[in-house]
C-alpha positions as CSV (number, residue, x, y, z in Angstrom):
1,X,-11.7,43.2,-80.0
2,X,-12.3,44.9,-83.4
3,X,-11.1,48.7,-83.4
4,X,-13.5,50.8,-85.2
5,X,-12.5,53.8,-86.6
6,X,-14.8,56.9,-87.3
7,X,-13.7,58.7,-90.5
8,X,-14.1,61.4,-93.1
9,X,-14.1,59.5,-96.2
10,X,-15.2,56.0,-96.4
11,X,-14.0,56.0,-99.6
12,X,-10.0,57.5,-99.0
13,X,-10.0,55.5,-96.3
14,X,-10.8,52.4,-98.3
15,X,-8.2,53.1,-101.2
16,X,-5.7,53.6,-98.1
17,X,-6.5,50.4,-96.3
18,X,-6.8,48.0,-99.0
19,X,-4.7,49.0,-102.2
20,X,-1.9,50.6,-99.8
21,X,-1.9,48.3,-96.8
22,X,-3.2,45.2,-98.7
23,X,-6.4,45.1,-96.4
24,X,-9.7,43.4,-97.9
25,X,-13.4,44.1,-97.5
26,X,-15.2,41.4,-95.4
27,X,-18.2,43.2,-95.3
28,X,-19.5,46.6,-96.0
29,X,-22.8,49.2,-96.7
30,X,-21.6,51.8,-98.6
31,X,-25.0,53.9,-98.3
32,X,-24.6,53.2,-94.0
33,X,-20.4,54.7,-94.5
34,X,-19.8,51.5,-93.3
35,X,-16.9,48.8,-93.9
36,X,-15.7,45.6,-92.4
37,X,-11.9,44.8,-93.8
38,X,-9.7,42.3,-92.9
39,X,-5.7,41.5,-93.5
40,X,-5.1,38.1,-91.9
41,X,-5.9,37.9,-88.6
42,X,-6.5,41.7,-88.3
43,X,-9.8,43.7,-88.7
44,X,-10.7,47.0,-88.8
45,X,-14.2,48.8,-88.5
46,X,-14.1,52.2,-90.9
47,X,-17.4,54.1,-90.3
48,X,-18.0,57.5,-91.9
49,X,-18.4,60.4,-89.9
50,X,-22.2,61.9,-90.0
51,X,-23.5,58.8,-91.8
52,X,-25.7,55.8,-90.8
């Protein structure tokens, strides 16, 4: 089960998850708010409120 989390800024969310918490993006479509990251054997869904 991959938690997906609805946000307000794809792109604050991203410097928080991957320079702070060491998370990488797996996958993403920045035009869609839309990012699949990764840290090990954990994964996150971050999708920007109002887009896609």
């Amino acid at each position: 089960m991959v938690p997906e989390l609805l946000v307000t800024s794809l792109e604050a969310s991203l410097d928080f998850w991957c320079r702070l918490c060491g998370f990488e993006v797996l996958y993403d479509r920045p035009d869609e708010g839309f990012a699949y990251i990764t840290s090990g054997t954990a994964h996150i869904v971050l999708e920007q409120r109002g887009s896609g």
